[in-house]
N, C-alpha and C positions, 0 to 999 in steps of 0.2 A: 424549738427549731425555727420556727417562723420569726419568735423574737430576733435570731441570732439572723435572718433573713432579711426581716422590715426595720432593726431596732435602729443601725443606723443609720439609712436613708430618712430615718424620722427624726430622729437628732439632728442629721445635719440639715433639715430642711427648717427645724425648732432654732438654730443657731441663725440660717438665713432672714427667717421670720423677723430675730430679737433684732438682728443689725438692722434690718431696713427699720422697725418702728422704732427704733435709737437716734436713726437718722432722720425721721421723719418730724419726730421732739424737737431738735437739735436745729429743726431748717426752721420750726416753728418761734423757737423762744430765740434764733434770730430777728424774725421778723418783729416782734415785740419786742426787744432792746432796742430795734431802731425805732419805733412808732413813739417810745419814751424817751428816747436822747432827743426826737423832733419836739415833744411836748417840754421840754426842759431846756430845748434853745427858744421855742417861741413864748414862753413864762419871762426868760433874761428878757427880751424882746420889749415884753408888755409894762414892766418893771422900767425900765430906761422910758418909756412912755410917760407913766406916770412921775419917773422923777421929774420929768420936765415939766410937767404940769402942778408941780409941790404937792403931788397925794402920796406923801411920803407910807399912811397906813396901806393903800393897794401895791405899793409899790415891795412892801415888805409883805405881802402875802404872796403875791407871784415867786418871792426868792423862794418861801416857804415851801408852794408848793412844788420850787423848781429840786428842792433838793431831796424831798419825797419821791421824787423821780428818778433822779441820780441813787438814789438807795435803792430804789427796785432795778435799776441800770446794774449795779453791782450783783446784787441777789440773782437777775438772769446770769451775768455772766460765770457766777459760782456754779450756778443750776449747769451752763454747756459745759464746763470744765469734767465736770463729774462726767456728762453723757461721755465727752471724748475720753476720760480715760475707763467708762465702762467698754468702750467699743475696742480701744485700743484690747484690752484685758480679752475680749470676748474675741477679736481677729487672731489674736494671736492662741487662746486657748482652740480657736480651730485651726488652725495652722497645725498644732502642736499635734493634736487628734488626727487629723489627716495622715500626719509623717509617721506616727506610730503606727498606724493601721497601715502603711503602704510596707514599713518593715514589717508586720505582720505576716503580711500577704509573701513578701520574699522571703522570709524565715518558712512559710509552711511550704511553699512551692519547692524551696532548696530540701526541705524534709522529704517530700513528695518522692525527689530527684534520688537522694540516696536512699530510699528501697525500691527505688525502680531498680538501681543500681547495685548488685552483690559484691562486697571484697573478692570471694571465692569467685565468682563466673569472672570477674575480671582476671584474677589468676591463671585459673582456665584458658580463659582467651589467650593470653597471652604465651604460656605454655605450646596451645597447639600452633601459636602463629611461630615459634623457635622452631618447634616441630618440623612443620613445612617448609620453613628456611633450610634448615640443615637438609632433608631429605631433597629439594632443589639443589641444594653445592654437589651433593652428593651422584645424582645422575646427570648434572653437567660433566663433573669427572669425567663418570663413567664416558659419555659419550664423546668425549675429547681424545680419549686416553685408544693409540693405532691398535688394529687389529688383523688378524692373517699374517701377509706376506709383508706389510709395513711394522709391522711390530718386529721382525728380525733386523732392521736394520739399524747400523752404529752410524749414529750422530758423529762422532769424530774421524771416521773416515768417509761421509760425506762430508765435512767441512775441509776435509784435504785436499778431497777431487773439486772442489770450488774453488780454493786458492790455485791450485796449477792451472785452472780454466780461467781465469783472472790474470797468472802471470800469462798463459801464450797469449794473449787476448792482447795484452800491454806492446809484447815481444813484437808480433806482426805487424804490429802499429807503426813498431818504430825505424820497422826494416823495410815499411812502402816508403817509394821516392818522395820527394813534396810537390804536390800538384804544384804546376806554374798554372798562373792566370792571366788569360789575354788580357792586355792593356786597354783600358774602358776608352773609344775615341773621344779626342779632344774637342769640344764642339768652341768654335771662335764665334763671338758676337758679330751680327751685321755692323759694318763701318769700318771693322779694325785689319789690319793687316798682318797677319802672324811675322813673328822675327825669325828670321832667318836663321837656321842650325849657325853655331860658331864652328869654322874649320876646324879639323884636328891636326897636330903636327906628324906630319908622314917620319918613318922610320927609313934607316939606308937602305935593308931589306927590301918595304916597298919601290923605292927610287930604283933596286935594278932590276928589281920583277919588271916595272912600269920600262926600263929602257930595252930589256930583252923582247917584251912585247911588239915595242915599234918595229926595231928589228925583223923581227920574225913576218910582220908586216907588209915589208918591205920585200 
């Protein structure tokens, strides 16, 4: 039990461990590949010195020792090649570990889930939730559905006495007069002078009422 507790928090602190002192080699045999490319330019260096001065034998030990240099130049770089692909190998086999273990973890919790969970109680539930549905439709009905003195009454002859209450309704309507409406006053702008009514043409009728009048006047 404890192993299955501490085993891998100790592993992947054993994986942390290997990457750092991987990389810690790695920043190392950097620093020595350059300390030797510097001792391999200043050998070229020492060499062209003595060409100059015709010591043709120092001049050929400096090449010597420059290219003793350049081999171990090489050898580091074989040496980091290896670390980055041990590290590459080692990130990724934790990588890999990680994602297993995290499906792990979903795989047990989803197990966990289905025996919390019954086929049958689900059934069940579900059963009595029809149950209480139907028994709800049911005393909705009920209490929709008239009772007493409403429940003798026919729908079709209250839909008749609606309609004749509808025609007299229309009837009386159409048998009141049509309201007139007084004429809304004409309001004139300040400045303007309203026009004058145009005369209308008198009838003979009027002409002898109008002369009987004087007459009578008179």
């Amino acid at each position: 039990m404890f192993n299955r507790l501490f085993g891998k928090p100790k592993q992947e602190a054993n994986a942390l461990a290997t990457l750092e002192k991987l990389s810690e080699t790695l920043e190392m045999l950097e620093k020595k590949e350059n300390v030797l490319v510097k001792k391999a330019s200043a050998e070229v260096e020492k060499a062209k010195e003595f060409t100059r001065v015709k010591n043709k034998r120092a001049a050929i030990q400096c090449l010597k020792r420059k290219r003793l240099y350049e081999q171990q130049v090489e050898q580091l770089g074989n040496f980091q090649l290896r670390i980055h692909d041990q590290m590459i190998m080692l990130e990724g086999a934790k990588a890999t570990t990680e994602t297993v273990d995290a499906l792990r973890t979903g795989a047990s919790a989803m197990k966990a889930m289905q025996k919390a969970t019954n086929i049958d109680d689900v059934d069940k539930t579900m059963d009595d939730i029809n149950e209480q549905t139907e028994n709800m439709k049911q005393i909705q009905e009920a209490l929709s559905t008239p009772i007493g003195a409403a429940a003798d009454f026919d729908e079709d002859e209250l839909e008749a006495e609606l309609e004749e209450l509808e025609s007299a309704e229309l009837e009386e309507q159409l048998l009141q007069p049509a309201s007139t409406t007084p004429a809304a006053p004409v309001s004139i702008p300040s400045g303007r002078v309203p026009a004058r009514p145009v005369p209308q043409k008198r009838t003979a009728e009027e002409d002898e009422l109008t002369a009987l009048q004087a007459e009578m006047a008179l």
